[in-house]
C-alpha positions, 0 to 999 in steps of 0.5 A: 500500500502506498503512504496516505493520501496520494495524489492521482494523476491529473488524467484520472483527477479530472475524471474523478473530479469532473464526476463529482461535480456531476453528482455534486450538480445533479443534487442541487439543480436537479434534485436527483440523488439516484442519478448523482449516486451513479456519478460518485460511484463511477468516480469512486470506482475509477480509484486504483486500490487500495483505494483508502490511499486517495484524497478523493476515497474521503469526499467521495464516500462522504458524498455517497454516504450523505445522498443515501441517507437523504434518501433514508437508505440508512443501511447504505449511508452507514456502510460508506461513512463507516469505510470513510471514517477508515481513510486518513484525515477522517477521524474528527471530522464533524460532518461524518460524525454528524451524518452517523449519529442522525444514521443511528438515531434513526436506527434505534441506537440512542447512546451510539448517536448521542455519542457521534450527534455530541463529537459532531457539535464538540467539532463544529458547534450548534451550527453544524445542526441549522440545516438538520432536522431539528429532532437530532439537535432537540435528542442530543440536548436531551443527552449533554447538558448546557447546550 
């Protein structure tokens, strides 16, 4: 395996990236999550193995985790950002923190999405949650004191 966070080529990069914004703009103009999940896994699967090694494994995982959990697929959306929390630079990243805790809060899994809702709003603050349903914010006050 080659050391964290390589580099692609600028051939394969412009791919990947032209594949990303694709997903990224099938989103937010169309709306169309199914589609922009075919975009980021053609980019994801363009990656040479191991993949963990790429910048673009994280944002790419980050982005197909995010879009099936907007479809409520939570099986999906868990599966990616668990693997995403395996690449380098992951590790306390609030989004993914904040995406697994509102996964295991609809799974039934109270004290495993307290703990990920509170390392989400420990890493971002209550802004992280403006744009969230406010149930996910209304439960972890129920669970940390003084927020």
């Amino acid at each position: 395996m080659g050391k964290p966070n390589e580099e692609l080529d600028d051939a394969l990069y412009a791919k990947v990236l032209a594949l990303s914004e694709e997903g990224n703009r099938l989103i937010e103009e169309d709306d169309n999550l199914p589609a922009a999940l075919d975009a980021y896994g053609e980019a994801l699967a363009l990656l040479p193995p191991p993949i963990e090694r790429w910048d673009a494994t994280l944002w790419l995982l980050i982005a197909l985790g995010d879009s099936h959990f907007l479809l409520g697929q939570y099986d999906q959306a868990y599966d990616f950002l668990a693997r995403a929390m395996r690449c380098p630079d992951a590790l306390g990243t609030p989004f993914i923190h904040l995406r697994l805790g509102e996964i295991q809060f609809e799974r039934g899994n109270p004290d495993k999405a307290a703990d990920e809702l509170a390392r989400a709003y420990m890493g971002d603050g209550p802004e992280i949650f403006d744009t969230e349903d406010p149930k996910y914010l209304t439960f972890l006050r129920t669970r940390m004191r003084g927020i």
